[in-house]
Structure formats: C-alpha cells, structure tokens
HTML snippet that shows the backbone in 3Dmol.js (N, CA, C, O; Angstrom):
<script src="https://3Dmol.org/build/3Dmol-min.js"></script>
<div id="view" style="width:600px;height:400px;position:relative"></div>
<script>
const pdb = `
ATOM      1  N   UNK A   1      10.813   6.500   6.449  1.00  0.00           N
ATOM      2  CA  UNK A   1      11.647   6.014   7.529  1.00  0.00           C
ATOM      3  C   UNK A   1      11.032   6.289   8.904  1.00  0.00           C
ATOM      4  O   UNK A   1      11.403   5.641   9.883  1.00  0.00           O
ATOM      5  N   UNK A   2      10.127   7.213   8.987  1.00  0.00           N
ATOM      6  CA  UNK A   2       9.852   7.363  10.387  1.00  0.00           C
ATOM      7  C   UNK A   2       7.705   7.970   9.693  1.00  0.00           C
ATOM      8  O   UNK A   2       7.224   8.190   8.581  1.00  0.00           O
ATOM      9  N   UNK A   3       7.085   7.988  11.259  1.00  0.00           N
ATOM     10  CA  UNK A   3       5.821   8.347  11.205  1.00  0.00           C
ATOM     11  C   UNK A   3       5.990   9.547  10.674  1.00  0.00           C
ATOM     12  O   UNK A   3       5.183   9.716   9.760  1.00  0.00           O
ATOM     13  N   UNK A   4       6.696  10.467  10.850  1.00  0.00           N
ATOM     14  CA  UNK A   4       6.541  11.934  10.437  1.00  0.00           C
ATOM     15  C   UNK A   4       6.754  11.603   8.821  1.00  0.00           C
ATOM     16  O   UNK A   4       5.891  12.132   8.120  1.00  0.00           O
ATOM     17  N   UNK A   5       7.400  11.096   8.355  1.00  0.00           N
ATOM     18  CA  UNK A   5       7.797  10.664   6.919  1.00  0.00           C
ATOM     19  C   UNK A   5       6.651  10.209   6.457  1.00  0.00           C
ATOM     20  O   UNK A   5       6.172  10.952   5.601  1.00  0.00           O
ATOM     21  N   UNK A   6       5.917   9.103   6.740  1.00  0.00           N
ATOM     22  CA  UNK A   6       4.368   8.651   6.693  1.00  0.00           C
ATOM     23  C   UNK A   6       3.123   9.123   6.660  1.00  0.00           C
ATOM     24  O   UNK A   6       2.194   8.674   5.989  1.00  0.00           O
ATOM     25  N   UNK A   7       3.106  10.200   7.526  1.00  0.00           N
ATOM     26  CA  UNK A   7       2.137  11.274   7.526  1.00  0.00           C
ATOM     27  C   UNK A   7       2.155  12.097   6.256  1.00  0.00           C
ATOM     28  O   UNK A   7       1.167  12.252   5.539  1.00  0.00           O
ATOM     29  N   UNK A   8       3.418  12.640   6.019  1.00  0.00           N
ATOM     30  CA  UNK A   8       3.917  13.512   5.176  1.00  0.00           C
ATOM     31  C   UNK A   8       3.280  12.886   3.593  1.00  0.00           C
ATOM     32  O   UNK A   8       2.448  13.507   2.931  1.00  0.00           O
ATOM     33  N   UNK A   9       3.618  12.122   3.362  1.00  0.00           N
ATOM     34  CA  UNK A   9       3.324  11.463   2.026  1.00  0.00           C
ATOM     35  C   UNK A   9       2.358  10.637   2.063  1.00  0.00           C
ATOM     36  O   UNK A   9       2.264   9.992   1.019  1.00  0.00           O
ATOM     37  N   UNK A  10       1.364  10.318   3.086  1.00  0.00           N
ATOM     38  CA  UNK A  10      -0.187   9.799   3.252  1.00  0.00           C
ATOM     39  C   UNK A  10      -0.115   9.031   2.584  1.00  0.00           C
ATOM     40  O   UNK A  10       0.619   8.881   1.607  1.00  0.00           O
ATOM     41  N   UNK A  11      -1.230   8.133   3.213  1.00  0.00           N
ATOM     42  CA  UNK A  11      -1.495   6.623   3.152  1.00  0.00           C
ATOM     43  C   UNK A  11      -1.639   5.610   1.649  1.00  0.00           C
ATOM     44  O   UNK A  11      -1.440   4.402   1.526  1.00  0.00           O
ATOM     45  N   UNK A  12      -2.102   6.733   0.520  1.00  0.00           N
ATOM     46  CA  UNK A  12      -2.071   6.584  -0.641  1.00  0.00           C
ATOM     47  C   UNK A  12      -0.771   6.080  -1.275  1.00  0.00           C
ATOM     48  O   UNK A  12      -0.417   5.079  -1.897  1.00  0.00           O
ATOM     49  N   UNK A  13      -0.123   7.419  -0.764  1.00  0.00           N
ATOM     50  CA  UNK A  13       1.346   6.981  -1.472  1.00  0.00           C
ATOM     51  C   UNK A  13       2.316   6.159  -0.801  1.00  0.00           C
ATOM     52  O   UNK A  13       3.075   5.450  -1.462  1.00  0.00           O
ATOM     53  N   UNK A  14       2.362   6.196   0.575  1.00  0.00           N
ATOM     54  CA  UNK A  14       3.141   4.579   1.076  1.00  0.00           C
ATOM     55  C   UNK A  14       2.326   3.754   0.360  1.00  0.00           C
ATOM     56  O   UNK A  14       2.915   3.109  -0.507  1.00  0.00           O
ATOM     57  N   UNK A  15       1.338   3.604   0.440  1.00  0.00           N
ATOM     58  CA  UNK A  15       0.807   1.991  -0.061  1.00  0.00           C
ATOM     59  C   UNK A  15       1.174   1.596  -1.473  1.00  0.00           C
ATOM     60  O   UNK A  15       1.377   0.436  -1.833  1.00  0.00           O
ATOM     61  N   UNK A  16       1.249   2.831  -2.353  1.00  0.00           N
ATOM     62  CA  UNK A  16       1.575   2.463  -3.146  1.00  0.00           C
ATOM     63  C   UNK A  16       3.025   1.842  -3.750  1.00  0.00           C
ATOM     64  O   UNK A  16       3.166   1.144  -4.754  1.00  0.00           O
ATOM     65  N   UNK A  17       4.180   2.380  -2.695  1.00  0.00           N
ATOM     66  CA  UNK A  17       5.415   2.259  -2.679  1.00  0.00           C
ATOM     67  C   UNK A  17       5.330   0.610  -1.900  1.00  0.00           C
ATOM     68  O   UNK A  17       6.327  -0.015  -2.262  1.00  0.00           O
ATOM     69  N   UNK A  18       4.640  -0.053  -1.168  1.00  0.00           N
ATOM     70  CA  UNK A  18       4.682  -0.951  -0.884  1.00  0.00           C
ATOM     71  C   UNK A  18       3.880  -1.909  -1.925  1.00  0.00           C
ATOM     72  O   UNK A  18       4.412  -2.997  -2.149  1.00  0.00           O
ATOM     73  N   UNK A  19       3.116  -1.728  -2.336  1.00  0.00           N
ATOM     74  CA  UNK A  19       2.846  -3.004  -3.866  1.00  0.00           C
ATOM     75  C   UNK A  19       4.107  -2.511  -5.374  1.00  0.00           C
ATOM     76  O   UNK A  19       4.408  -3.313  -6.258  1.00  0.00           O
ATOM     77  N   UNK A  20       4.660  -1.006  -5.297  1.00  0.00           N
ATOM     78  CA  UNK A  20       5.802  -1.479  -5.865  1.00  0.00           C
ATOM     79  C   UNK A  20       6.793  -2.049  -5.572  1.00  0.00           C
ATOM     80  O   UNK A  20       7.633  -2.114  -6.469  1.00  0.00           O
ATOM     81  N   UNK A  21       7.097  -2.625  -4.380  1.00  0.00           N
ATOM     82  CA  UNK A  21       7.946  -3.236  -3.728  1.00  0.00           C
ATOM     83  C   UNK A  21       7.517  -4.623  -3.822  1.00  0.00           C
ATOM     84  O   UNK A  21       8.305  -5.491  -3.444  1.00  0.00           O
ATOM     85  N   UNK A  22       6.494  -4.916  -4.229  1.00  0.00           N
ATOM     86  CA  UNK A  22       6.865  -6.816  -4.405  1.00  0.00           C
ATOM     87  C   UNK A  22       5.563  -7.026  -3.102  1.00  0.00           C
ATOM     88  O   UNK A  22       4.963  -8.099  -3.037  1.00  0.00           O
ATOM     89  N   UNK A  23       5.195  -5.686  -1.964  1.00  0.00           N
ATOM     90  CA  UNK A  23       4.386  -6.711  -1.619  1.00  0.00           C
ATOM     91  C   UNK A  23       2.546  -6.900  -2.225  1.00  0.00           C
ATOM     92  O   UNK A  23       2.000  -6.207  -3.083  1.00  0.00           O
ATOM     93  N   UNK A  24       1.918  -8.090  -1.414  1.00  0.00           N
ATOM     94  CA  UNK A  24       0.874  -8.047  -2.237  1.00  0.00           C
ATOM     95  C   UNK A  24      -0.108  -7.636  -1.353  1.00  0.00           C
ATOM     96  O   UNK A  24      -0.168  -7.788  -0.133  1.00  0.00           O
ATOM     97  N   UNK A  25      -1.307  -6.788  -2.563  1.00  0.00           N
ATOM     98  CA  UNK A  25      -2.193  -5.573  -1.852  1.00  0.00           C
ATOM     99  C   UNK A  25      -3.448  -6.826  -1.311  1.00  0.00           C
ATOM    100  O   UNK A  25      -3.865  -7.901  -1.743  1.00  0.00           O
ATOM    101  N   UNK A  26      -3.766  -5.758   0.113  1.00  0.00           N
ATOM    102  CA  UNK A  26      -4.386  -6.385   0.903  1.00  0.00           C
ATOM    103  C   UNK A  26      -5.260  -5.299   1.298  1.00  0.00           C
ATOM    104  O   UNK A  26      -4.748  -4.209   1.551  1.00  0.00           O
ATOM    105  N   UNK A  27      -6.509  -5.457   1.384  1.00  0.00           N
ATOM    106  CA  UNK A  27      -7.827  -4.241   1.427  1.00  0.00           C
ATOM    107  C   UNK A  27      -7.322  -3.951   3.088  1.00  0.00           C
ATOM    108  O   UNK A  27      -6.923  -2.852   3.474  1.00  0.00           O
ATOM    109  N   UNK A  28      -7.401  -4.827   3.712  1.00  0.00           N
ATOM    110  CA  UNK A  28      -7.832  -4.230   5.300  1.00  0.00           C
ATOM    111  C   UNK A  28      -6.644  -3.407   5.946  1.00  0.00           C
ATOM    112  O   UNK A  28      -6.474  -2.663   6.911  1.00  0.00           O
ATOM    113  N   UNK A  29      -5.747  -4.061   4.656  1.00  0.00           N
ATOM    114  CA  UNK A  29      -3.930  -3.231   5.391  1.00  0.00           C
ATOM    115  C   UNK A  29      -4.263  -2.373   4.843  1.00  0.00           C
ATOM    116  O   UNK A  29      -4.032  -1.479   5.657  1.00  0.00           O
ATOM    117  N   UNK A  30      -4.860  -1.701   3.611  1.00  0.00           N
ATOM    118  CA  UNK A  30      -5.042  -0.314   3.455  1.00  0.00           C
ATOM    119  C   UNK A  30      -5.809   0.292   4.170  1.00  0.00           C
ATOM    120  O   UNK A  30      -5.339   1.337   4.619  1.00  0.00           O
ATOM    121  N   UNK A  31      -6.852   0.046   4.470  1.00  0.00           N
ATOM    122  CA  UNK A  31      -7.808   1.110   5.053  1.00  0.00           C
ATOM    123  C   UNK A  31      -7.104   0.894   6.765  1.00  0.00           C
ATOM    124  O   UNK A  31      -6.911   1.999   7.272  1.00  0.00           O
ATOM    125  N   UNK A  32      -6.786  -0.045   7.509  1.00  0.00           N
ATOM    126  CA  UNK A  32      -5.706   0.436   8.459  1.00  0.00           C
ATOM    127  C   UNK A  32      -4.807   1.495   8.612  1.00  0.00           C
ATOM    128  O   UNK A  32      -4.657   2.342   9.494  1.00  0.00           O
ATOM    129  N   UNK A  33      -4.115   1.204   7.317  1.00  0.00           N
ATOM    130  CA  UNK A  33      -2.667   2.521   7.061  1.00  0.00           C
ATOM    131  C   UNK A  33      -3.644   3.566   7.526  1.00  0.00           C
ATOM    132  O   UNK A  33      -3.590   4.025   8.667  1.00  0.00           O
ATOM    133  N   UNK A  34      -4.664   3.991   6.511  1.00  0.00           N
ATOM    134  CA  UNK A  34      -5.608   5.089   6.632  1.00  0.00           C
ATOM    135  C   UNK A  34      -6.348   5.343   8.020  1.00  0.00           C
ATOM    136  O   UNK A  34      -6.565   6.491   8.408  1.00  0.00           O
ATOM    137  N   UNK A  35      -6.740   4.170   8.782  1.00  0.00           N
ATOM    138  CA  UNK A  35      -7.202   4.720   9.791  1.00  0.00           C
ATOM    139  C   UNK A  35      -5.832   5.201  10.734  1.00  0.00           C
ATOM    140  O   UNK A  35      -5.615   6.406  10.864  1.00  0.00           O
ATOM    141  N   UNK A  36      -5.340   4.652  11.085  1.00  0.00           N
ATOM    142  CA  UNK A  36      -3.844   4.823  11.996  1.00  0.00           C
ATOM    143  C   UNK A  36      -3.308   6.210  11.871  1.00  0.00           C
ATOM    144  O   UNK A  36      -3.214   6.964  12.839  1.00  0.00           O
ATOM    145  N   UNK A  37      -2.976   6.514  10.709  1.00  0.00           N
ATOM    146  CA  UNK A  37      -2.962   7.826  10.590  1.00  0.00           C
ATOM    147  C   UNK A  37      -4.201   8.951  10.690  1.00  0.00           C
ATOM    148  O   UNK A  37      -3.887  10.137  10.592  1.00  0.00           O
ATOM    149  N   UNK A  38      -5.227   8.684  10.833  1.00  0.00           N
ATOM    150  CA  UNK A  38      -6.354   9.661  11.548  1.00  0.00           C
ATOM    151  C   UNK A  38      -6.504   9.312  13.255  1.00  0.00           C
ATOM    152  O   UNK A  38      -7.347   9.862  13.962  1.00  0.00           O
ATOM    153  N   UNK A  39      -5.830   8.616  13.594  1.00  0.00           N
ATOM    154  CA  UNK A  39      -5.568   8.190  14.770  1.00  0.00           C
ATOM    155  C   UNK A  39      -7.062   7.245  15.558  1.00  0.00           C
ATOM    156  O   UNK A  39      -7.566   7.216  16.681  1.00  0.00           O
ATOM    157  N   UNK A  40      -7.336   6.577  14.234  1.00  0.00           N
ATOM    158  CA  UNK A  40      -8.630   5.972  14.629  1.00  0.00           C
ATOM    159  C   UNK A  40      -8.361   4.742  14.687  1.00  0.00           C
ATOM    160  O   UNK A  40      -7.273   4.430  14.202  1.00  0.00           O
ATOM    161  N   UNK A  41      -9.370   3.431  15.385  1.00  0.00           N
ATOM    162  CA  UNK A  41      -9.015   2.162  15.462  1.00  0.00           C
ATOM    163  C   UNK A  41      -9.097   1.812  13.993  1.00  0.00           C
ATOM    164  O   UNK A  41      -9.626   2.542  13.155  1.00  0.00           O
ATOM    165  N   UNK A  42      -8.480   0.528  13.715  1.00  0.00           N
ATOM    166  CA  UNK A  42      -8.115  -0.276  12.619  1.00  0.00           C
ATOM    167  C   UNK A  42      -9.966  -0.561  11.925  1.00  0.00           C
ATOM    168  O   UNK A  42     -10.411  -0.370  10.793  1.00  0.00           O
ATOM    169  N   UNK A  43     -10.512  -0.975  12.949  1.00  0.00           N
ATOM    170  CA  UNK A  43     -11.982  -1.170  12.836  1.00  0.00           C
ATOM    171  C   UNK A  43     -12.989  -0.416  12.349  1.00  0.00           C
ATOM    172  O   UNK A  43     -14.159  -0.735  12.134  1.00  0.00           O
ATOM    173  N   UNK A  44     -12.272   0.912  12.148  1.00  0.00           N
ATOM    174  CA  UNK A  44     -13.749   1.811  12.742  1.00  0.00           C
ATOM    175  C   UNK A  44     -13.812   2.315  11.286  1.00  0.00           C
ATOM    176  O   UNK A  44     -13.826   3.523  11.047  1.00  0.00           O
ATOM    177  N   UNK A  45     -13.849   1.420  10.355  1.00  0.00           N
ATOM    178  CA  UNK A  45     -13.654   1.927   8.552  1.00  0.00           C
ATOM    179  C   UNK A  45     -15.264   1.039   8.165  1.00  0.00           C
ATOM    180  O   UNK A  45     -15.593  -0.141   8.046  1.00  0.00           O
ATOM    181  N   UNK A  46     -15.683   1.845   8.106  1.00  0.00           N
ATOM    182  CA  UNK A  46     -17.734   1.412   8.205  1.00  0.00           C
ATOM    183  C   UNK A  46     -18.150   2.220   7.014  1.00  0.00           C
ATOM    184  O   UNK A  46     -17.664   3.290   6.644  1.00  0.00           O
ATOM    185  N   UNK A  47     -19.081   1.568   6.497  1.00  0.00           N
ATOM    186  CA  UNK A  47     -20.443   2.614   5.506  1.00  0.00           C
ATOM    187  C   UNK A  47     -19.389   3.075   4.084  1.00  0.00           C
ATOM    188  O   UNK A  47     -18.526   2.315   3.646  1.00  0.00           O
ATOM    189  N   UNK A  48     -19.634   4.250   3.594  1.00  0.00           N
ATOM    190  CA  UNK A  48     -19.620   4.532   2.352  1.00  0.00           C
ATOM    191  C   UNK A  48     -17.493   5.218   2.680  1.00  0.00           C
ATOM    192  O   UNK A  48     -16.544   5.276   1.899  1.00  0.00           O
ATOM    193  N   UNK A  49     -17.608   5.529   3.961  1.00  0.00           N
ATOM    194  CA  UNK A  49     -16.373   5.441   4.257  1.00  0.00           C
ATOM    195  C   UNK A  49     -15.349   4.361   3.430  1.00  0.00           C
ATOM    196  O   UNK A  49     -14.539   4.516   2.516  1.00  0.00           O
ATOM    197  N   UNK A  50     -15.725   3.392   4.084  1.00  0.00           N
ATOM    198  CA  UNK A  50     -14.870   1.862   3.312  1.00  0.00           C
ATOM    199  C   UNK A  50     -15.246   1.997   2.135  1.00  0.00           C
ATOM    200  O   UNK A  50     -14.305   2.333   1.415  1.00  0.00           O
ATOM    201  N   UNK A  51     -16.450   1.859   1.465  1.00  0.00           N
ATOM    202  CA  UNK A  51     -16.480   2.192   0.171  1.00  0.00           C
ATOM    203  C   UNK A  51     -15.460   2.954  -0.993  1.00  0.00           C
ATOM    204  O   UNK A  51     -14.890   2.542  -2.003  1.00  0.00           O
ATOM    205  N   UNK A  52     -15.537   4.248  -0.323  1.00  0.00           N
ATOM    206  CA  UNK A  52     -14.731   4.952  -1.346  1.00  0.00           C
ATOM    207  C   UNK A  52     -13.499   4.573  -1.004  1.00  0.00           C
ATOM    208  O   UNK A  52     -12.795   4.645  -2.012  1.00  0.00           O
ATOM    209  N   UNK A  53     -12.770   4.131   0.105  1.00  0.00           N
ATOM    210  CA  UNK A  53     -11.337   3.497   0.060  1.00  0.00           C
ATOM    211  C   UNK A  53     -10.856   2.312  -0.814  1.00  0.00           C
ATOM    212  O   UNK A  53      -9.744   1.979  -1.224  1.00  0.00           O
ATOM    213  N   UNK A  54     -12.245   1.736  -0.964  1.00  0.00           N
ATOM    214  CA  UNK A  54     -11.835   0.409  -1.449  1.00  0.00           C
ATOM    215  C   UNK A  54     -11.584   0.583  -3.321  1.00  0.00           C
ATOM    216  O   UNK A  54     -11.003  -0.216  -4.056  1.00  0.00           O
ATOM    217  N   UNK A  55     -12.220   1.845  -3.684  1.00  0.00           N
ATOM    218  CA  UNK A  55     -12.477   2.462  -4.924  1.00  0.00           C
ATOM    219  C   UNK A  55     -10.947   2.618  -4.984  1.00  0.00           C
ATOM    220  O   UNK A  55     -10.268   1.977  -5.785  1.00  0.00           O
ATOM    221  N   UNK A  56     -10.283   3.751  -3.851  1.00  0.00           N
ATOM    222  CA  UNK A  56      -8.854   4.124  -4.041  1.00  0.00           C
ATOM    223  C   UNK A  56      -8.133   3.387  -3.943  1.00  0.00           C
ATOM    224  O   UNK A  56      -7.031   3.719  -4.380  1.00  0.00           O
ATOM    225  N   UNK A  57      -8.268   1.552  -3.168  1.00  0.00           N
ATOM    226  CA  UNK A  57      -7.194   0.787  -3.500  1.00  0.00           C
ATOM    227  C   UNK A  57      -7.456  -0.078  -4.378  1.00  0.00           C
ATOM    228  O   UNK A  57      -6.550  -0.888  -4.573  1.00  0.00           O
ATOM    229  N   UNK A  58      -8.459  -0.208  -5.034  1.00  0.00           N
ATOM    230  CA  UNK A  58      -8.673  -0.904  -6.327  1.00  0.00           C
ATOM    231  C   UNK A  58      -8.059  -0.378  -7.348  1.00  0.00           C
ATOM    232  O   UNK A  58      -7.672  -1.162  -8.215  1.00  0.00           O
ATOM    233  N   UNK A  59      -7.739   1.457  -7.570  1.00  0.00           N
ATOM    234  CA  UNK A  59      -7.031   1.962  -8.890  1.00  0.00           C
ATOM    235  C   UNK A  59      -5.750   1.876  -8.038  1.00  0.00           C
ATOM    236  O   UNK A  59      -4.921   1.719  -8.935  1.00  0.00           O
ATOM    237  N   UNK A  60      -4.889   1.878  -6.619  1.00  0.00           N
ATOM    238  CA  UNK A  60      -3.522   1.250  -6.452  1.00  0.00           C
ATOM    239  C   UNK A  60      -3.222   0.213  -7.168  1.00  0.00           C
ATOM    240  O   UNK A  60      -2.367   0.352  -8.043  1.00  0.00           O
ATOM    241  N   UNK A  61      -3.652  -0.661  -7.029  1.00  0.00           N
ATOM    242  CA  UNK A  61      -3.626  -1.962  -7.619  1.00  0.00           C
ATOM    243  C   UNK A  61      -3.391  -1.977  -8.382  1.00  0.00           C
ATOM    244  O   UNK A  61      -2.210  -2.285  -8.548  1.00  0.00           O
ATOM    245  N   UNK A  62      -4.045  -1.740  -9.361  1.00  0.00           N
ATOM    246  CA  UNK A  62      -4.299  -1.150 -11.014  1.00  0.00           C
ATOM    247  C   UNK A  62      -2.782  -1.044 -11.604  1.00  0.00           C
ATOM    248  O   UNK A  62      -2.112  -1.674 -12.423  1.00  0.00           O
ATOM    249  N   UNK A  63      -2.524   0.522 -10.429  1.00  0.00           N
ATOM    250  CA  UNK A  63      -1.627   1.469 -11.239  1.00  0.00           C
ATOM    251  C   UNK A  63      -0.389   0.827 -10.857  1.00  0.00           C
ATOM    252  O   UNK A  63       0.587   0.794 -11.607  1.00  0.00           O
ATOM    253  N   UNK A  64      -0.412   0.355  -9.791  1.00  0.00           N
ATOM    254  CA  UNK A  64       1.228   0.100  -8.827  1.00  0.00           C
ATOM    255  C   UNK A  64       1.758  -1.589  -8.420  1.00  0.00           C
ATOM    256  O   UNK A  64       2.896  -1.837  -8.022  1.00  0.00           O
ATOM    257  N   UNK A  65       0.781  -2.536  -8.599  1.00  0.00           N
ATOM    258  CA  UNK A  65       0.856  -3.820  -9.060  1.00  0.00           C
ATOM    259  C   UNK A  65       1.169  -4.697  -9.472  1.00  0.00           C
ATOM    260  O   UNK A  65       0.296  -5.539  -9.684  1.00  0.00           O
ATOM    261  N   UNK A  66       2.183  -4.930  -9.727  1.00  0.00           N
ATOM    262  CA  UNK A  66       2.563  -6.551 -10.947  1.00  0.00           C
ATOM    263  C   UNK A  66       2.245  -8.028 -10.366  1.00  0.00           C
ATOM    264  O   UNK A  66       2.737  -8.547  -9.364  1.00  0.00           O
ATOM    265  N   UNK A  67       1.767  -8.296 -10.815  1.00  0.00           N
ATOM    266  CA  UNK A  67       1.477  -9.772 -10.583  1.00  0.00           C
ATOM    267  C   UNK A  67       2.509 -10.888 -10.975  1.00  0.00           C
ATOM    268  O   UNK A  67       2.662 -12.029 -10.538  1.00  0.00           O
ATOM    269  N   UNK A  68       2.987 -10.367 -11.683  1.00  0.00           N
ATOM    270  CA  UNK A  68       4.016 -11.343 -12.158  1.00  0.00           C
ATOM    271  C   UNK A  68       5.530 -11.470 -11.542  1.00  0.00           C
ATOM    272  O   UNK A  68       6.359 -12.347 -11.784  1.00  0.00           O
ATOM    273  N   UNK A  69       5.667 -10.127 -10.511  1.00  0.00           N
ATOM    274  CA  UNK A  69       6.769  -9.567  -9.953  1.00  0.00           C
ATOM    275  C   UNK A  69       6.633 -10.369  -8.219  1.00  0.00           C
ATOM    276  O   UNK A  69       5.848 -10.042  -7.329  1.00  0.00           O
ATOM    277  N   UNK A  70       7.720 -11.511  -8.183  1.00  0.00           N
ATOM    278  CA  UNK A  70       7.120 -12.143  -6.567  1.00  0.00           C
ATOM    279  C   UNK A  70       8.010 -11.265  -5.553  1.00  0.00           C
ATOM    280  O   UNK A  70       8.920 -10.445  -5.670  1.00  0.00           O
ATOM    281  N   UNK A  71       7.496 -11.681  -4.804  1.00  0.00           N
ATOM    282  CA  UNK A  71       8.451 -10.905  -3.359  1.00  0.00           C
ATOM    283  C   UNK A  71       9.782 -10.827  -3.510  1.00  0.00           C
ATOM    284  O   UNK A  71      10.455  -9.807  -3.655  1.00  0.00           O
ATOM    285  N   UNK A  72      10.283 -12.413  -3.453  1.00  0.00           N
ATOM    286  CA  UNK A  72      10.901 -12.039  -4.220  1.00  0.00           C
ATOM    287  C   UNK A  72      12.672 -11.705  -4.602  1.00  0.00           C
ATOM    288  O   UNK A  72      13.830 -11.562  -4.210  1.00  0.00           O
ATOM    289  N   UNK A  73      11.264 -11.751  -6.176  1.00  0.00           N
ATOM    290  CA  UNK A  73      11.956 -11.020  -7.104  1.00  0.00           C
ATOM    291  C   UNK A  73      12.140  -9.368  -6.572  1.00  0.00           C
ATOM    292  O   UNK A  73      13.141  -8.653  -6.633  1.00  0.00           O
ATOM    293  N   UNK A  74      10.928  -9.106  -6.094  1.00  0.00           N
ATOM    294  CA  UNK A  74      10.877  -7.668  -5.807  1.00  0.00           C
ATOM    295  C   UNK A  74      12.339  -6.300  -4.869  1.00  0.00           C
ATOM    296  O   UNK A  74      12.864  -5.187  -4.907  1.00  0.00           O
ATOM    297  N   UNK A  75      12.215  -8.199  -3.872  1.00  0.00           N
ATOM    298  CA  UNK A  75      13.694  -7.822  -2.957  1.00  0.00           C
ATOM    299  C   UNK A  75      15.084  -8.121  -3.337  1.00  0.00           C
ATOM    300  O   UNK A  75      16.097  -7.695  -2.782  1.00  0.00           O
ATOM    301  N   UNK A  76      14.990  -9.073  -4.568  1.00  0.00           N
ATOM    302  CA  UNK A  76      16.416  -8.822  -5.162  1.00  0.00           C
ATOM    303  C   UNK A  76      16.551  -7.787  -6.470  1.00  0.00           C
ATOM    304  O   UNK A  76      17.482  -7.738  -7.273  1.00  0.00           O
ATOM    305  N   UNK A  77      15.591  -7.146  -6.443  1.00  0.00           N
ATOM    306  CA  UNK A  77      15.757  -5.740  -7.356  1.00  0.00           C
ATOM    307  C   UNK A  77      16.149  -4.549  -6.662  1.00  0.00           C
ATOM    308  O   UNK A  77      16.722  -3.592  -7.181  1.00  0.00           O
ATOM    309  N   UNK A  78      15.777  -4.670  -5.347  1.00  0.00           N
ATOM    310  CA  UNK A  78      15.791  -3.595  -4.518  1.00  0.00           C
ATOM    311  C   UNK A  78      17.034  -3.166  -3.980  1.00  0.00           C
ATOM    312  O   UNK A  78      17.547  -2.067  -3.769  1.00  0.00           O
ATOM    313  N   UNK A  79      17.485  -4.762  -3.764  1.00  0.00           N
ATOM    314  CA  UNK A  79      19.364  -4.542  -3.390  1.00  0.00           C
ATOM    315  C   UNK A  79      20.250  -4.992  -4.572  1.00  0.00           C
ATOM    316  O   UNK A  79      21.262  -5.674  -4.410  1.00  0.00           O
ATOM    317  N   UNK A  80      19.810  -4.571  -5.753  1.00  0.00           N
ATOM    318  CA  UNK A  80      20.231  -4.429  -7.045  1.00  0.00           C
ATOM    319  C   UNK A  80      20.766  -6.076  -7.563  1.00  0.00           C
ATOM    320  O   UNK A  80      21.727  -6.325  -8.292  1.00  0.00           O
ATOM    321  N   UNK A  81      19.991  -6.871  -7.048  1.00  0.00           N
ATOM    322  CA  UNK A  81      21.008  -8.321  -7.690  1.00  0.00           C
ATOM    323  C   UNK A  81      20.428  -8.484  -9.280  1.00  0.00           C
ATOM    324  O   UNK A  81      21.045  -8.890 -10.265  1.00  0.00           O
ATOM    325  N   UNK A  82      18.944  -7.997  -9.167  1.00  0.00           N
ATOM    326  CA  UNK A  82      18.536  -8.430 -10.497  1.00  0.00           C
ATOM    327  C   UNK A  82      17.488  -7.050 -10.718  1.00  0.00           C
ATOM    328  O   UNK A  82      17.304  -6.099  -9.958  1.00  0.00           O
ATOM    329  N   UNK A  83      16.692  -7.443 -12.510  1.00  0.00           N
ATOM    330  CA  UNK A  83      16.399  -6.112 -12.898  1.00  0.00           C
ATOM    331  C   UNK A  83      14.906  -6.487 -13.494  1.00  0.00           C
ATOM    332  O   UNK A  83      14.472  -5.592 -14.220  1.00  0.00           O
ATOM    333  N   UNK A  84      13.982  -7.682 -13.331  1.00  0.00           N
ATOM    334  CA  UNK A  84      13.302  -8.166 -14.031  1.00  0.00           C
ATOM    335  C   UNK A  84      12.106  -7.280 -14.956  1.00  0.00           C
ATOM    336  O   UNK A  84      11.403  -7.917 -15.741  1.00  0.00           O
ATOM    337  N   UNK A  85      11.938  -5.881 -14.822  1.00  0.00           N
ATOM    338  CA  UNK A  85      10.755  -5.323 -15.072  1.00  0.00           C
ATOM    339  C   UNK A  85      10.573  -5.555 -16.330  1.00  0.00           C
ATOM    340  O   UNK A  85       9.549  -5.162 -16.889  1.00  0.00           O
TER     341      UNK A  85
END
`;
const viewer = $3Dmol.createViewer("view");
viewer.addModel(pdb, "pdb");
viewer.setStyle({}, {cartoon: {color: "spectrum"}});
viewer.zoomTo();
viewer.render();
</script>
C-alpha cells in the first residue's frame, strides 16, 4: 500500500504479486521496480547487472505466471466474482 510497504518486501516479491494478479510480465518494468528502489534512474540497469535480473525475472515468470489467466479474469477473482484457477 505505500513505498515503505514496497521497500519492505523488495522488488522480487511485489513483482511477483503483480503477475499473480493477472498482470503481464514485462522485463524493463522489472528491472525499473529494482532500480527505483536503489534510488537509481530507470536506465542505469547496464552489463552483467541486467543480466542477472533478467535470470531473476525469467524464474518470476516461471513460478508466478499463468498464461491462460487474462486480466481479466485475474480482476474478477480478486473481487471474488469468479474462481478460475
């Protein structure tokens, strides 16, 4: 709910709460989340840096993902209309 909440549970685990939510994973919105919270520009994700991020949102994906689950569907699970998993 707030940045202090965000910080707290790092960039890993919001992101991951947001592809369980229906939305769909996007490389540059991750390594953003990640820079923002080191208080660095959106840009400045270079070299083996980006590399190994892209490693950690490739197993998000993986783990936290459905493809078959649309937006959605995602947002009428959320305010309980439906249950599709």
């Amino acid at each position: 709910m707030t940045a202090e909440d965000l910080r707290e549970i790092g960039a890993d685990a919001a992101y991951a709460k947001l592809l369980e939510n229906g939305n769909r994973p996007h490389f540059i919105g991750f390594y953003a989340l990640h820079m923002a919270l080191q208080g660095r520009p959106w840009n400045d994700c270079k070299g083996e840096e980006k590399k190994a991020l892209r490693v950690k949102f490739d197993a998000l994906k993986a783990t936290h993902f459905n493809e078959d689950k649309s937006e959605l569907d995602a947002f009428m699970d959320q305010i309980g209309l439906i249950d599709r998993r």
